[in-house]
C-alpha positions in Angstrom: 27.4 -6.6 3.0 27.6 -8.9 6.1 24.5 -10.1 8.4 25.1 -6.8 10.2 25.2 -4.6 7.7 21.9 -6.2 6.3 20.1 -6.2 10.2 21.1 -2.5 10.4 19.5 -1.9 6.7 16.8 -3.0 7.8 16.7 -1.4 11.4 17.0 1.5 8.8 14.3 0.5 6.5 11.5 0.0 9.6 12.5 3.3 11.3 12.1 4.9 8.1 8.7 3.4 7.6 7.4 4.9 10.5 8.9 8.2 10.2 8.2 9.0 6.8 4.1 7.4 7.4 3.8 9.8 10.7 5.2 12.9 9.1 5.6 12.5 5.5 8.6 13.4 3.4 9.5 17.0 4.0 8.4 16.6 7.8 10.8 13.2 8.1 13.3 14.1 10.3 16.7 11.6 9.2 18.0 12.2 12.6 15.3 10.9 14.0 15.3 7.8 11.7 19.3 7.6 12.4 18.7 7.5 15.9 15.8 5.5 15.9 17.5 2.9 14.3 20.8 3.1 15.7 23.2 4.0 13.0 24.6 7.4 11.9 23.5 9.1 8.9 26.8 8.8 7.0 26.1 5.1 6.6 22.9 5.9 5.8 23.6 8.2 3.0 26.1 6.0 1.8 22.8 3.4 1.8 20.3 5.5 0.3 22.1 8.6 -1.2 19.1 11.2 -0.1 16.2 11.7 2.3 14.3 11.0 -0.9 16.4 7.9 -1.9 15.4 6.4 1.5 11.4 7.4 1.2 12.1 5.5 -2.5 13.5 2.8 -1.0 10.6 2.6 1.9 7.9 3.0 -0.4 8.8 -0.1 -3.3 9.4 -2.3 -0.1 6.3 -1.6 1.1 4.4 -2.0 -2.2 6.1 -5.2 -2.7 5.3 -6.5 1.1 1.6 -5.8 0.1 1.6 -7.9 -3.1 3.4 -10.5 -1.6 0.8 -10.6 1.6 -2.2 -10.0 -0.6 -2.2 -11.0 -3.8 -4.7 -10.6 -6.7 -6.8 -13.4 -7.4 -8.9 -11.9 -10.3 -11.9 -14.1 -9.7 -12.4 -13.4 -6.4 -12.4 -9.2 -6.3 -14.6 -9.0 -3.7 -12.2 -11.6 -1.3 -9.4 -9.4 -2.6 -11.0 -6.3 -1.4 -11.4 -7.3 1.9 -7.9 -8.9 2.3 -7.0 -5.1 1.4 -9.1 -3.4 3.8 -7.6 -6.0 6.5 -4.1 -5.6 5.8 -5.1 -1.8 6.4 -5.9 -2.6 9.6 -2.8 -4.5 10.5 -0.3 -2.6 8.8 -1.4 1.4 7.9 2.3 2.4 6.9 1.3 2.0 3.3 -1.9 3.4 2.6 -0.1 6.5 5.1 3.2 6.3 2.6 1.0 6.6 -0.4 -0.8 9.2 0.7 2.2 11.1 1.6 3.4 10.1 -2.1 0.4 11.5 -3.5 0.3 14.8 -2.0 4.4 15.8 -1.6 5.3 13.9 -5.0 2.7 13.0 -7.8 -0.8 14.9 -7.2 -1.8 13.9 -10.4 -2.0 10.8 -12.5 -0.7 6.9 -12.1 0.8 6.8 -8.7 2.8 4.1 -9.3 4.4 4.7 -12.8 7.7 3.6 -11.6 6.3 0.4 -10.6 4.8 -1.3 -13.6 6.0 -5.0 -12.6 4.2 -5.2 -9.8 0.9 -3.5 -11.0 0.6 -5.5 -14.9 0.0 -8.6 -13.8 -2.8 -7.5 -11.5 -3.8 -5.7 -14.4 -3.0 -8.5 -17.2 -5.5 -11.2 -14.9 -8.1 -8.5 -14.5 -8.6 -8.6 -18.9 -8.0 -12.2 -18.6 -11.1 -12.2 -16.4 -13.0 -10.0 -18.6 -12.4 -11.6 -21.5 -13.9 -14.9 -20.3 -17.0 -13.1 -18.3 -16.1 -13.6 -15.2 -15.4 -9.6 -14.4 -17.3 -6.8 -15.6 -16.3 -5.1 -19.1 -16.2 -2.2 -20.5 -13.8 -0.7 -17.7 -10.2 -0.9 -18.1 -8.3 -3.0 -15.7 -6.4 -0.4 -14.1 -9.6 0.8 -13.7 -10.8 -2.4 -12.2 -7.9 -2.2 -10.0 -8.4 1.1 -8.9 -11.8 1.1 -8.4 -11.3 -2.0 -5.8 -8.2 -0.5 -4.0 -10.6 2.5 -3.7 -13.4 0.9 -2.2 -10.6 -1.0 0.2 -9.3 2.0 1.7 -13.5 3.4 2.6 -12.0 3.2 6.4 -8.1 3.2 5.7 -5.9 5.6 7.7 -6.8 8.6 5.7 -10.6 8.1 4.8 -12.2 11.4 4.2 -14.9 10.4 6.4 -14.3 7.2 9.1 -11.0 5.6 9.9 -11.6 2.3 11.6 -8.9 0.9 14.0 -8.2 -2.8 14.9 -9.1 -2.0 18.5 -12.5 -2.0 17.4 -15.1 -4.7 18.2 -14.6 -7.7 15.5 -18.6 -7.9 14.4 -17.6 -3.8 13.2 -14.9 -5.5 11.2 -17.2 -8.1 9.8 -20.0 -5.7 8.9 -17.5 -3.6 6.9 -16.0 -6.5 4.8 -20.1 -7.9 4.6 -20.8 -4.5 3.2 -17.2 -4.8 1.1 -18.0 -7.9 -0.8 -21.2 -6.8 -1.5 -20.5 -3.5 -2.9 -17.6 -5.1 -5.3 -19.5 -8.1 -6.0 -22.7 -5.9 -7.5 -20.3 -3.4 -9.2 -17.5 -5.7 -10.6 -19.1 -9.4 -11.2 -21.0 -10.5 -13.5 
């Protein structure tokens, strides 16, 4: 594939992103994300196969632009979490695309089966920290892990109770990730 073909993948790829966080899969409309993106939905198909080959596609490049941004660093959980909670603000595509995941796709159990390289090292450095005392035992790691994601997303895009924006005044950011390390530093360190 030349330059163009790869600029108009990811034209595709970014159009897709938003259509598929606003509306979700079976409300993602391809001609809107063939318009959007300028290209017609035979290329895409040939691209993607399927409206749900393109959501697949959308989805592992988000969850690998999230470990590349933010990455793990097992002995600072509470630094972590607050990285998470700020790459919410910045980017919501992915917390919105999981969500969408979880409620069209897999309502129950490990979200992100399919995507065991990205999620066992985060979980192989949360034992290694456990083992030498420097996180909390007794909890699994992918418990860990989802316990700190969890407490990340208290103000995400599809909090139950308080989504916060990055409009809002900087000291209401600080406050939050303040309360954030706190919370995940009592709960999770030693």
């Amino acid at each position: 594939m030349g330059r163009d073909g790869e600029r108009s993948r990811e034209r595709v790829l970014a159009a897709a992103t938003a259509e598929f966080a606003e509306y979700g899969i079976a409300g993602a409309r391809v001609d809107r994300i063939a318009a959007s993106a300028g290209v017609n939905k035979a290329q895409m198909y040939a691209w993607y196969g399927s409206k749900d080959g393109l959501f697949d596609a959308v989805f592992d490049a988000q969850l690998h632009r999230i470990v590349d941004t933010v990455p793990l660093d097992a002995d600072d959980l509470p630094g972590y979490a607050v990285r998470l909670y700020d790459s919410y603000l910045a980017s919501p595509e992915l917390i919105r695309l999981t969500s969408w995941n979880r409620l069209e796709r897999v309502p129950a159990g490990d979200l992100l089966a399919g995507h065991a390289e990205l999620a066992r090292p985060k979980h192989e450095a949360i034992a290694r920290a456990q083992a030498e005392g420097r996180i909390v035992g007794g909890i699994r790691p992918d418990e860990v892990y989802s316990i700190v994601i969890a407490l990340a997303g208290t103000w995400s895009p599809v909090s139950g109770t308080y989504t916060a924006s990055a409009a809002e005044d900087e000291a209401e950011h600080e406050r939050r990730r303040a309360a954030l390390r706190l919370v995940v530093r009592r709960a999770l360190v030693p």
